[in-house]
N, C-alpha and C positions, 0 to 999 in steps of 0.2 A: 413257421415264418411266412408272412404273407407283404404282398405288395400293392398299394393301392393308386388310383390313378388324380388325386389332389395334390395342389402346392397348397393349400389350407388344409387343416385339420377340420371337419365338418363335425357336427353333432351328431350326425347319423352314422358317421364312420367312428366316430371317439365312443357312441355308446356299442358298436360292432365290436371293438377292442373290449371293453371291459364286458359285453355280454358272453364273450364269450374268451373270458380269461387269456387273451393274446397279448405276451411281450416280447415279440420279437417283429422286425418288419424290414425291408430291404426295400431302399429309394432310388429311383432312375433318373434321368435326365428329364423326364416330363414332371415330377416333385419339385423342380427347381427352379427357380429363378433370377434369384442373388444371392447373396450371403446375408444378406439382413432376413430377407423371408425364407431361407433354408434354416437357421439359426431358431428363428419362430418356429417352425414346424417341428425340427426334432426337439425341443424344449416344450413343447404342446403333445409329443407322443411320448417323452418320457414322464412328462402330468399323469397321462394319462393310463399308461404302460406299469410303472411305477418301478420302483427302484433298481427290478432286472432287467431294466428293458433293454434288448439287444436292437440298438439301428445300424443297418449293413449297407456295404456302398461295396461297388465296385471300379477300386480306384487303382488300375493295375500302372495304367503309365501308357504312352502312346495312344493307341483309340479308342483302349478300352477305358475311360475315363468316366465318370458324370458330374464330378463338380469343377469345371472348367474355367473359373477364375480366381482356384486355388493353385499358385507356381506346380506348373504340368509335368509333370515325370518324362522321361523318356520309357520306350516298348523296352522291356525287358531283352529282348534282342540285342536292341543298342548297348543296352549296359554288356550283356555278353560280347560283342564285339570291341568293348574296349579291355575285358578279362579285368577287370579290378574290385575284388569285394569290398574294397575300404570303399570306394565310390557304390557300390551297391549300398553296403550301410549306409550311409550317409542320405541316399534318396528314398530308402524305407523310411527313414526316421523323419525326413521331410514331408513324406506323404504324411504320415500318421498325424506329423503336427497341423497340416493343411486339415484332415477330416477330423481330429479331433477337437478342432478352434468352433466348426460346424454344427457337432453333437453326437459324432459316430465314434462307436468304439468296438467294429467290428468290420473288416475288410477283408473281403470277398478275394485276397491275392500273399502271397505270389503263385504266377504259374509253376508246377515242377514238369509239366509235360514236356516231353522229347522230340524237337521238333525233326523225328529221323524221315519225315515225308516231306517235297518239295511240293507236295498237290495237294496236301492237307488244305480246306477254306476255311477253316477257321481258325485254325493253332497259328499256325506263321509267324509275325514277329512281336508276338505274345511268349513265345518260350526263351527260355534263357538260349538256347544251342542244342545240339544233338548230342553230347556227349556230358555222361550221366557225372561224373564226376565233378566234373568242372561246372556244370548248369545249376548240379545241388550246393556246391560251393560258392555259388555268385548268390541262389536265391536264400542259402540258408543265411546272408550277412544284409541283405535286404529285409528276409524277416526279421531278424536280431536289431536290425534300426528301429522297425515298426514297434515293434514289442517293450523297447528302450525308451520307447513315447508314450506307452500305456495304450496301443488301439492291437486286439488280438489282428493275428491274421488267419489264414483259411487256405493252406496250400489245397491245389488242385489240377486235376482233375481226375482222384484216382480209379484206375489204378495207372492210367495215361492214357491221353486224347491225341498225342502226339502222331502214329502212325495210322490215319483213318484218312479214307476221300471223300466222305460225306460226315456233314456236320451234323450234329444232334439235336438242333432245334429244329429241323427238318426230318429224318429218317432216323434209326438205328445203325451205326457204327458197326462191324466186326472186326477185330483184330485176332488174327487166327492165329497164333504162337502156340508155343511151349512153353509150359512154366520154366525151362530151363533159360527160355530167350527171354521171356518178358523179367526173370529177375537179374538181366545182365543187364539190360536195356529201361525200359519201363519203368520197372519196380525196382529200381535202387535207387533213384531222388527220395520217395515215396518212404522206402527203409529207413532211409537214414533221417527225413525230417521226422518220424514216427515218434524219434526222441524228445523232440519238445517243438512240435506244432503243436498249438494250443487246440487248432480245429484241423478239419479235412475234408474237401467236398468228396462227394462220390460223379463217377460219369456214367451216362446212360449209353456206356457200350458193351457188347455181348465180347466173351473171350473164350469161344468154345472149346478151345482144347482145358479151360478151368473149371466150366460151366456152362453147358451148352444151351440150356434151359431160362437162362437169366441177367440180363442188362447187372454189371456188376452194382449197381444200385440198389435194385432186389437179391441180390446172390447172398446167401450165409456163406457161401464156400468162400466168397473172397471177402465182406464186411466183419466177418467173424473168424472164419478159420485163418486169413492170412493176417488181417488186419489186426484183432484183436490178441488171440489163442499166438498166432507164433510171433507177431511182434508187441506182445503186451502192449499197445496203443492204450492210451488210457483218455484221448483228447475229445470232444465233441466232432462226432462226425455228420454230415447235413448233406443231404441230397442234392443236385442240381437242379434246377426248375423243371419242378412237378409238370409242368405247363405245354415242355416241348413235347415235338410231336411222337418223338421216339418213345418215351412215356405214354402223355398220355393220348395219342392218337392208336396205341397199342393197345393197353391193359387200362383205362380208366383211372381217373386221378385219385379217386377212393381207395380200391382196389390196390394201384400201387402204392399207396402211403402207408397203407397196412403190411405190403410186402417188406417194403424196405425197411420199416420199424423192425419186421419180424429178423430180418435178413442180419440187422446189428446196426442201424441208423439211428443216433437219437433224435433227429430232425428233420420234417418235410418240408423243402419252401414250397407252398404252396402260390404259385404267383398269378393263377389266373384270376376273375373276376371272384364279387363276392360270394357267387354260384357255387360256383368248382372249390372255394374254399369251404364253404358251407359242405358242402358232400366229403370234402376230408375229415374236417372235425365229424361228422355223423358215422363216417367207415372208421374213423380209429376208435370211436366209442363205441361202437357197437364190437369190435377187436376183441376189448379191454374186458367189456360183460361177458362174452362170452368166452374169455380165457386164451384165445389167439394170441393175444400178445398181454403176456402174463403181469401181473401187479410189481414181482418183485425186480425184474427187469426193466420196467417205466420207471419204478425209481432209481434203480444205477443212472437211465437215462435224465432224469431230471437233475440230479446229483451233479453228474457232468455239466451238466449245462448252468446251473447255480455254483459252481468252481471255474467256469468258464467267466462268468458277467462279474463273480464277484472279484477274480483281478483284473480284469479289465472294465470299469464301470464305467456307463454314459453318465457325460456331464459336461454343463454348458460350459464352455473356454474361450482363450483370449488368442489371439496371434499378431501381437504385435507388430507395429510395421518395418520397425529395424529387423524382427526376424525373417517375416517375410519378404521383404528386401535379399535377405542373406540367402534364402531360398531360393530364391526365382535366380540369383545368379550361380549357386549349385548345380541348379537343372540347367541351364544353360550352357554352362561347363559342359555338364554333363553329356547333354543333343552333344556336342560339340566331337567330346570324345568318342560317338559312336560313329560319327560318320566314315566310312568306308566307298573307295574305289574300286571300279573292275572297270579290266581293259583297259590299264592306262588312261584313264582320262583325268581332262585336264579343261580348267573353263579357259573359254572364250576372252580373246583381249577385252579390256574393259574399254566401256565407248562403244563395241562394233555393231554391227546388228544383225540382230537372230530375231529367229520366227519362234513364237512359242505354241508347239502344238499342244491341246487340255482338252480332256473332257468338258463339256459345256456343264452336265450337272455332275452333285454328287449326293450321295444318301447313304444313310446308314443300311449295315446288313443288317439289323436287328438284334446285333451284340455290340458291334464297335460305334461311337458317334461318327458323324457323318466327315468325310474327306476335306480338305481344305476348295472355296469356291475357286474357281479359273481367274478370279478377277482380283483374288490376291497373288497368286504365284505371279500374276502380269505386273503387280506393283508393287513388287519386289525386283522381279528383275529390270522394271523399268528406271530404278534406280541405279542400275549398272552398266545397262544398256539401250541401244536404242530398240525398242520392239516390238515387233508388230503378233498379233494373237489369230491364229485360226485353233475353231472349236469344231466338235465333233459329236454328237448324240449319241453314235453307236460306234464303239469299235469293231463290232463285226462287219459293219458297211461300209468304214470310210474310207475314200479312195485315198492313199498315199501320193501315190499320182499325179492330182487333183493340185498338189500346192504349187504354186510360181517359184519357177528357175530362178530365182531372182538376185542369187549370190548370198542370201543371208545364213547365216549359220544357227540351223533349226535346231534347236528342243524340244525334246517332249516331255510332259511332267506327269508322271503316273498319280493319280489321285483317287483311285478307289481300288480295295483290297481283290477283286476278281484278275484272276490271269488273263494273258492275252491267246487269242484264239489263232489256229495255225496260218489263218490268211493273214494277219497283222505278223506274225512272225515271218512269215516268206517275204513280207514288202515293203514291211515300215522302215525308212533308213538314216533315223537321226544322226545327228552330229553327236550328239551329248544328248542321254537320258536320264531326267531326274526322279527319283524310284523314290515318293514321297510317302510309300505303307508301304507296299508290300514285297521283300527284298528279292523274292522269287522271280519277282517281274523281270529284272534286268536275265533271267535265264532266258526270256520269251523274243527280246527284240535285240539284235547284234548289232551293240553298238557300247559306246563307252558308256558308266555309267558313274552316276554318284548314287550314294542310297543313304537315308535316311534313316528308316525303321519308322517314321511317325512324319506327321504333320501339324503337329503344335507350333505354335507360335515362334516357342525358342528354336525347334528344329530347321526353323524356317529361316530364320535370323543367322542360324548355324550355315545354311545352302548359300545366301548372301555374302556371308563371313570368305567361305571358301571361294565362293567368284569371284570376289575381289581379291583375294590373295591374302587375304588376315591371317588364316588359318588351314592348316595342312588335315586333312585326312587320313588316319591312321590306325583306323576300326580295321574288324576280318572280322568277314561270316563267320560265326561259331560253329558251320553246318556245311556236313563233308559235298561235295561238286561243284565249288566255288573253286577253282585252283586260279592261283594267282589273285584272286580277291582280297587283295592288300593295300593301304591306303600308302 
């Protein structure tokens, strides 16, 4: 599976594709542009691709999104915070119709990761909660919607990304367990979706005490011996992006496409340039000839993967606008139900006036899209309130201090996924903090808070809802150090 950097389909990319027998392809936020020319493009890569062609999106809910003006999911977070799989169903099977109106029939979601780390940067409110029962029970009715609409999903990221402080598009991960801990923990979403995930990513972390030698991406010991051999998995399994640095800033992206094939993968996204894909296609061929990775095993693997596309197959569709209507007030619902309090709080009379403290910018980490800008959280609440905006460049410099006694009743609206640093914890002293990503955040700064899980539009509409009094908050962290986090 490869990723290309067009919102057109080029000549010179469409004869890349057929020279070199490619159907499978994953599109990002920079692919896109509307729906009229997203609808073009994958309908020009399945011309092209031809009848099995796999297009993958990663449409998880909250920030991990890319097509953004299909009715937006809530963070899987949110949904665990409301405990309800009938509502988890219902917003898989709305996503699925959202990307399959598009031309995708292959999504890169649900998380099963356990989000048991509060410092984890990249899991956070991507995971359904920390406890393994109840999270595989929200996501396996999330994929049952998705699946209910005809678009496969792709639980991830096994064997779990959840307990790590470093993310894997930057470094290599360790999780140092026992196989006795990781299958209480970890490895039971993972068991149990094993029975009818149609796909399953792998993750580029090392689990020494299983494998000391090997990112469980490349590991036989865990892609075959656990995954396959004791849980008969029968589903297409697909690496994470070949691309990060944990790969291939390590082992070479050739190198390890060959591993992970060998290891029990039947798919490498390969997502860097046409360079670095070009050097996988010539390491797994040259693999193949010289019997490294054996003829009768590529085809189990392609097997799978033509049982994979052929019940689930790309093709151009319709989304009505009574359904989408019906959608987007679902997700709405939905933000709604997730929203959660700590510490008692409680908004401001309507009418008064507060300061709203923001980041000035925001930006993507290079997984999630980018945070909502400062200039909308301000007109939103300027519709409730009277109020006035001080911004901030850096949280690690800004003086608290710094803002005018002036009686108004301050906010802060957290807007990008990084935690706060110990000087903003010792000093910063809102009135009401509004924790618009990342739920962790309200651990950092003591004060009341509202949380979110996401900054989509409806989530936003949702934060409005509750300052004015429309609607009650009634979410709870799925994730144990939250006491008293009840709406």
């Amino acid at each position: 599976m490869i990723r290309m950097p067009e919102t057109e389909l080029s000549t010179e990319m469409a004869n890349f594709i057929r020279a070199h027998h490619i159907r499978a392809i994953c599109l990002f936020r920079q692919n896109m542009r509307d729906q009229e020319q997203l609808s073009k493009l994958t309908a020009d890569l399945r011309a092209v691709m031809g009848p099995e062609a796999l297009i993958g999106i990663d449409q998880e809910g909250g920030a991990v999104v890319r097509a953004t003006w299909v009715p937006q999911p809530p963070a899987a977070m949110s949904l665990g915070a409301s405990q309800d799989p009938e509502l988890c169903r219902q917003v898989g099977a709305a996503v699925a119709r959202g990307v399959k109106a598009l031309g995708f029939n292959w999504n890169f979601a649900p998380v099963l990761d356990l989000n048991n780390n509060v410092n984890n940067p990249v899991i956070s409110e991507r995971s359904f909660g920390a406890d393994p029962v109840q999270a595989q029970r929200l996501a396996s009715a999330w994929m049952e919607g998705s699946l209910s609409e005809g678009v496969a999903c792709c639980v991830k990221h096994f064997p779990g990304h959840g307990d790590t402080h470093v993310d894997s598009h930057r470094d290599l991960p360790e999780v140092n367990k026992s196989r006795a801990q990781l299958d209480t923990l970890e490895l039971a979403p993972f068991k149990a979706a094993a029975k009818n995930a149609p796909a399953m990513m792998t993750a580029h972390i090392v689990y020494p005490q299983i494998d000391p030698e090997n990112p469980a991406t490349m590991s036989k010991t865990i892609l075959t011996g656990i995954l396959r051999d004791e849980w008969n998995y029968h589903g297409v399994v697909i690496t994470d992006g070949m691309d990060m640095h944990a790969i291939a800033g390590r082992y070479g992206v050739g190198a390890a496409a060959v591993k992970a094939l060998v290891a029990g993968a039947d798919m490498v996204m390969a997502l860097g340039n046409t360079q670095t894909q070009l050097e996988t296609l010539d390491a797994i061929t040259e693999a193949i000839a010289a019997g490294v990775i054996d003829y009768a095993s590529m085809q189990k693997k392609m097997a799978r993967i033509s049982q994979l596309v052929g019940t689930y197959p790309s093709m151009s569709g319709e989304y009505p606008a009574t359904v989408d209507a019906a959608d987007r007030q679902l997700m709405a619902q939905a933000w709604q139900r997730g929203l959660t309090t700590y510490r008692g709080a409680k908004p401001p009379k309507v009418g008064s006036k507060v300061r709203l403290v923001i980041s000035a910018d925001v930006v993507s980490d290079g997984v999630s899209e980018a945070g909502i800008p400062a200039h909308k959280v301000a007109a939103m609440l300027s519709q409730i309130y009277e109020v006035q905006t001080t911004t901030f460049d850096d949280a690690k410099t800004f003086d608290w201090a710094s803002l005018p006694d002036d009686g108004r009743t301050v906010i802060l609206a957290s807007t990008v996924r990084i935690r706060y640093n110990e000087r903003a914890r010792q000093s910063w002293k809102p009135d009401l903090h509004l924790v618009l990503w990342n739920p962790f955040q309200c651990l950092d700064i003591a004060a009341p808070a509202l949380i979110t899980y996401g900054f989509a539009e409806p989530a936003i509409d949702a934060v409005a809802a509750w300052l004015s009094g429309r609607v009650e908050a009634k979410g709870q962290v799925p994730v144990a150090g939250f006491e008293g986090l009840v709406g």
